[in-house]
C-alpha positions as CSV (number, residue, x, y, z in Angstrom):
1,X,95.0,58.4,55.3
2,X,95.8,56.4,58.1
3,X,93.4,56.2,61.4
4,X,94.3,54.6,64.6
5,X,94.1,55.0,68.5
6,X,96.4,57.5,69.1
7,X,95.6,57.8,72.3
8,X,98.6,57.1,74.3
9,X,100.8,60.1,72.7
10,X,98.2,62.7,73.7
11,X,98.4,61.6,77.4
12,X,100.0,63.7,80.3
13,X,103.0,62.7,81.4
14,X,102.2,61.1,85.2
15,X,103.0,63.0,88.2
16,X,105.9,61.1,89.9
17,X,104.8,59.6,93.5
18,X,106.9,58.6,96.0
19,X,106.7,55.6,97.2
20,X,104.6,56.4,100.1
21,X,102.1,58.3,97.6
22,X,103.5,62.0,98.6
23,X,104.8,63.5,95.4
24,X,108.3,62.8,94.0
25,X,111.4,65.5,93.7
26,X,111.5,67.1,91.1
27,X,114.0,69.8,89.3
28,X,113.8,72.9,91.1
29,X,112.3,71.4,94.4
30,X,114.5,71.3,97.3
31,X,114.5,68.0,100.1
32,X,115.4,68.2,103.7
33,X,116.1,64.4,105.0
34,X,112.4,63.5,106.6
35,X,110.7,66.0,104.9
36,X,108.2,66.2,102.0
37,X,110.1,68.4,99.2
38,X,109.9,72.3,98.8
39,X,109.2,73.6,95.7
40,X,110.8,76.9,94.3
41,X,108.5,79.6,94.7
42,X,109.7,83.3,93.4
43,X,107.5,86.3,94.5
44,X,106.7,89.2,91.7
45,X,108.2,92.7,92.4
46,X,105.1,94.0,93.8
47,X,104.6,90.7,95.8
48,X,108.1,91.5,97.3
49,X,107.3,95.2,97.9
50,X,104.3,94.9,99.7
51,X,105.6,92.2,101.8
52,X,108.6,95.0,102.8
53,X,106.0,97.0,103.5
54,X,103.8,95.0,105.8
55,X,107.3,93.6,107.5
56,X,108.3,97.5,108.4
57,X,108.7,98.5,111.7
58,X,106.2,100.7,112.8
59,X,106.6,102.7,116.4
60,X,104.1,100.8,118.9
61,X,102.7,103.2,121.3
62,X,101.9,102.0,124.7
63,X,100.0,104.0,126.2
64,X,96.9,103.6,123.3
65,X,97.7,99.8,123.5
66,X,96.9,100.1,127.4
67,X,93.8,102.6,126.7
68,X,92.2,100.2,123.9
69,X,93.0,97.5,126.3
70,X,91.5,98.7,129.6
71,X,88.2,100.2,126.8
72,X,87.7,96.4,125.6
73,X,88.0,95.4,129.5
74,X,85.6,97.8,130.1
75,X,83.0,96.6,127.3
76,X,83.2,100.4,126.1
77,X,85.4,99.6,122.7
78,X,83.2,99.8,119.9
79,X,84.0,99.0,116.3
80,X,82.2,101.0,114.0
81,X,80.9,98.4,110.9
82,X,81.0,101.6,108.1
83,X,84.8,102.8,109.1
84,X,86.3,99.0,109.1
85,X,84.4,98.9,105.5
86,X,85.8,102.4,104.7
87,X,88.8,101.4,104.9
88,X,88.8,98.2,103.5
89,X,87.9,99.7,100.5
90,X,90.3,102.3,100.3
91,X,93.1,99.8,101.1
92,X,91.4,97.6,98.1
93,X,92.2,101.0,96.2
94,X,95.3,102.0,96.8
95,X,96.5,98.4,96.7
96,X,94.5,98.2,92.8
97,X,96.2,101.7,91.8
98,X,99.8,100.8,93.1
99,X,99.6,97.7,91.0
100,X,97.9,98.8,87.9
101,X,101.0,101.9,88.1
102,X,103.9,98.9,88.8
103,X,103.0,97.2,85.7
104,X,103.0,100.5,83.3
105,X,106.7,101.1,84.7
């Protein structure tokens, strides 16, 4: 049996640099002239569907925007610690069930 310094062969291959030490092209980046390259970057099903859902157009009513407005004007707008936490959490939830019941589909 034959030992030796093997070394070299169990290396990673370099990252390639650009000359002026931002990273190199590779396949599957795309370069705009003057720009450092893009890489590809594709988005899961659920990443996609809760982005459609944040992006939806929801109705903005004016007269509460003027109400909360005029209340934090005021210094009479209060956020309540317990309800912001409330509903973090059930966010947290419903954002935990709708993924666990994407994946099972």
């Amino acid at each position: 049996m034959k030992v030796g310094n093997n070394i070299e062969s169990k290396q990673p291959e370099p990252v390639p640099r650009a000359t002026n030490g931002t990273r190199a092209p590779t396949a599957g980046s795309q370069e705009v002239a003057g720009t450092v390259p893009v890489d590809k970057v594709e988005l899961s099903a659920t990443s996609r569907s809760i982005a459609a859902a944040d992006g939806a157009e929801q109705p903005v009513r004016s007269g509460k925007v003027e109400e909360v407005k005029a209340a934090i004007q005021e210094g009479r707008f209060h956020v309540s610690a317990e309800a912001v936490a409330d509903k973090m959490i059930s966010a947290a939830a419903e954002l935990i069930e709708t993924m666990a019941t994407g994946r099972s589909q």
